[in-house]
C-alpha positions in Angstrom: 136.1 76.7 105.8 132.4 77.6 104.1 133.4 75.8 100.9 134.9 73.0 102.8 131.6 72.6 105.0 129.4 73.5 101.6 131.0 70.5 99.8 131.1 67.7 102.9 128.5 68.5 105.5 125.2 66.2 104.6 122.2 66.9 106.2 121.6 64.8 109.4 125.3 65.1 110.9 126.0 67.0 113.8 128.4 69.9 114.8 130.1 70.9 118.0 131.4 74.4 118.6 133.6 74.6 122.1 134.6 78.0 123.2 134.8 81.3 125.6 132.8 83.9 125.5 134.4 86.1 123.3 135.9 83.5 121.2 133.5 83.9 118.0 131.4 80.4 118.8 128.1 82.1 118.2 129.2 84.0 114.7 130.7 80.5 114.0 128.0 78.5 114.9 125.4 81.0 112.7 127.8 80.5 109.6 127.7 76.8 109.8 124.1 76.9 110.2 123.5 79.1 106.9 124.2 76.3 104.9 122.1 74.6 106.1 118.1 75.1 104.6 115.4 75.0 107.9 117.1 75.8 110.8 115.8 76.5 114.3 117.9 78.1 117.2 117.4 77.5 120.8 118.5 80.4 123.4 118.6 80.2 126.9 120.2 83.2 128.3 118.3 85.3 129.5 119.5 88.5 127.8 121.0 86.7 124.8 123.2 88.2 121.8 122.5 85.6 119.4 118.9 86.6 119.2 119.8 89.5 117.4 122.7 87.8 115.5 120.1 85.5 114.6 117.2 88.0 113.5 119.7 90.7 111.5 120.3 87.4 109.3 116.4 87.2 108.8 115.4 84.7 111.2 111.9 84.7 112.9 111.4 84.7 116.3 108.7 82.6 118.0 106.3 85.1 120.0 104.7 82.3 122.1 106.4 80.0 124.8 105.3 77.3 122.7 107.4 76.8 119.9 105.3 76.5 116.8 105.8 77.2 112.9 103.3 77.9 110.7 103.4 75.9 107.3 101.7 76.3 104.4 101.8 73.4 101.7 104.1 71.4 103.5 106.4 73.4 104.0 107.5 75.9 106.6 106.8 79.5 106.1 109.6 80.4 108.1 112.7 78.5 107.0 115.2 80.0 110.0 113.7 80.7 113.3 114.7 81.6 116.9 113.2 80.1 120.0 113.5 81.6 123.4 111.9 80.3 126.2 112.0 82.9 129.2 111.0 84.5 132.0 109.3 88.0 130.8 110.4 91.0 132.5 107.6 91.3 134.4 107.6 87.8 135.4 111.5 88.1 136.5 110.5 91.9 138.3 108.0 89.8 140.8 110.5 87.4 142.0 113.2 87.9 144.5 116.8 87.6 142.5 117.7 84.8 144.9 114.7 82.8 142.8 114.8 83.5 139.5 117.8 81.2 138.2 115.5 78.3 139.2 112.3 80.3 138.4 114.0 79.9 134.8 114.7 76.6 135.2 111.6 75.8 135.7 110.5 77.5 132.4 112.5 76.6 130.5 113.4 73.1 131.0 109.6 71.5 129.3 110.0 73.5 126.7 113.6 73.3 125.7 112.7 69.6 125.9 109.8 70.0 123.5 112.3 71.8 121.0 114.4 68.8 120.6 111.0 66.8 120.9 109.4 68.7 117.9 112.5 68.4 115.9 112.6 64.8 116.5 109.2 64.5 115.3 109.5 66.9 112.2 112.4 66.1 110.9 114.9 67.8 108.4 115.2 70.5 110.6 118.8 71.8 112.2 119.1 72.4 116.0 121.6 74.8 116.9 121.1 74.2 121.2 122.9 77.4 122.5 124.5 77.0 126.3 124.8 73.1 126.0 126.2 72.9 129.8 123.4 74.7 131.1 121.0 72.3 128.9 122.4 69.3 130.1 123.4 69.9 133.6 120.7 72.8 134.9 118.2 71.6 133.0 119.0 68.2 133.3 118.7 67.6 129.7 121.4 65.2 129.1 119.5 62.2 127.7 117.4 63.8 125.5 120.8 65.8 124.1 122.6 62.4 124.0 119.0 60.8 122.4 119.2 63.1 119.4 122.8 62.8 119.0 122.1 59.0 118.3 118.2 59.2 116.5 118.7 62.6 114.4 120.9 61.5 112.3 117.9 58.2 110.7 115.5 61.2 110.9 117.6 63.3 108.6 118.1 66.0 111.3 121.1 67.7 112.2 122.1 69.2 116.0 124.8 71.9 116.4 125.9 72.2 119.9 127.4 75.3 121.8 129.4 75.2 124.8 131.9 77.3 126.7 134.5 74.4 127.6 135.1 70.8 126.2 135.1 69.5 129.7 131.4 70.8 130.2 129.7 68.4 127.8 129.1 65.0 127.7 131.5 62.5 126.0 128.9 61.7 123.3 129.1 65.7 122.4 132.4 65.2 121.9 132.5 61.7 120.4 129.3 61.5 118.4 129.3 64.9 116.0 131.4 64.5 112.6 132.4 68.4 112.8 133.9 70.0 116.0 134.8 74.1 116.2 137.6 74.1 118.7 138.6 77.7 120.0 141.3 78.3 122.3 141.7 76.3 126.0 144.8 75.6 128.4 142.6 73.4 130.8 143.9 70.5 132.2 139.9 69.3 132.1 139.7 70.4 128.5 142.7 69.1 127.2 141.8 65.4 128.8 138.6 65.9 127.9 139.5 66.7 124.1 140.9 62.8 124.1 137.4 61.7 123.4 137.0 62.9 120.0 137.2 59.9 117.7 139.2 59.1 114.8 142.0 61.7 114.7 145.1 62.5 116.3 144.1 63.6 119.6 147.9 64.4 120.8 148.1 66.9 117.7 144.2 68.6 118.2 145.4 68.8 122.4 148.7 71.0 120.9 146.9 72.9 118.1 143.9 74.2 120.4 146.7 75.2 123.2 148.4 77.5 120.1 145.3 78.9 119.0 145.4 82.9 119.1 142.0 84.1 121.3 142.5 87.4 120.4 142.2 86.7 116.1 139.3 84.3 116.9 141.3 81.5 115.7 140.0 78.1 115.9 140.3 74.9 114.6 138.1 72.5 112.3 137.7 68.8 112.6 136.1 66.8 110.5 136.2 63.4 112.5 135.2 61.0 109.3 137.6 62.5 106.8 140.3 62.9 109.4 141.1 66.3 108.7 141.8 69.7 110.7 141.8 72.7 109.2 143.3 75.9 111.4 141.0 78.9 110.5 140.1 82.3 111.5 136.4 83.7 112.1 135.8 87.4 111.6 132.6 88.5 113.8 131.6 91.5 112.3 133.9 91.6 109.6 132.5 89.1 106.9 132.7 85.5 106.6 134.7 82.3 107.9 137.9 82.4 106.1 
């Protein structure tokens, strides 16, 4: 899958990876994103395992709220970098629980907005936007998502999405990114809502993900312009995408 991505995926097309928790999305989604050469993550849980997936590959992590590289001669001094807007602890130990989901809402929503802004405005740069559903439906991000879906691609930016379930994203997250990760899903929802993916054999990808083996952290590859699916295994912990 790596050498297959190495040789086709060009800078400023987008990547969808759909699966449980537990499925390998967030290994998978790092290992796409190494081949890529500035790359800035987005996390939104609050207690969040790709942060130190992400920093035990050498990625920096923002200290501020405000998410802001430093360059030097044009160029960033940190090529891979986390961003993770949250509530501190202390912030999260003043509230009562039955307020801090929209307490973090609150937070997070300008500045996860300003992440895809400043990407938009930089360029070059790839977004990997972990917890897609709760972007776009609790943070009631969906436009600007669907916006750099359409503009990224003239500003020579790529966007890697991650999501839980097909049927949690909107159709353009579906229809609009040349590479999809598809892990295991018997949902009625997810099955109808895999219909949307353009240019390939949706019948066959409905069947394939349905067969895929949850446990091995199977999944399958689509590239949507070549019309090609490739049925691989991801190894979290254990090496590299086979």
């Amino acid at each position: 899958m790596e050498a297959y991505l190495r040789r086709e995926w060009r800078q400023g097309e987008h990547f969808a990876v759909l699966g449980p928790t537990g499925s390998g999305k967030t290994f998978a989604a790092l290992e796409v994103a190494e081949i890529r050469t500035y790359v800035i993550v987005v996390a939104c849980k609050p207690r969040d395992p790709l942060i130190d997936d992400a920093m035990a590959r050498g990625y920096w992590l923002v200290p501020t709220d405000r998410l802001e590289v430093p360059y030097s001669d044009g160029r960033p001094l940190h090529p891979r970098v986390v961003y993770w807007p949250r509530l501190s602890e202390k912030e999260r130990r003043k509230l009562p629980d039955s307020q801090v989901l929209r307490a973090e809402r609150v937070k997070q929503r300008p500045r996860v907005q300003a992440a895809i802004g400043y990407v938009r405005n930089s360029g070059h740069w790839a977004l990997v936007l972990d917890e897609t559903t709760w972007v776009c439906r609790d943070l009631r991000l969906q436009e600007d998502v669907d916006s750099a879906l359409f503009s990224f691609r003239s500003l020579d930016s790529s966007i890697i999405l991650l999501a839980q379930r097909p049927s949690w994203v909107g159709r353009f997250a579906l229809s609009s990114p040349r590479f999809l990760i598809l892990f295991q899903t018997n949902d009625d929802n997810d099955r109808k809502a895999l219909g949307e993916i353009s240019s390939v054999d949706t019948n066959a990808v409905r069947a394939i993900v349905g067969e895929l083996d949850f446990q091995r952290h199977e999944c399958l590859l689509i590239d949507t312009y070549a019309r090609t699916m490739l049925r691989t295994i991801v190894t979290p912990g254990r090496g590299r995408a086979s």
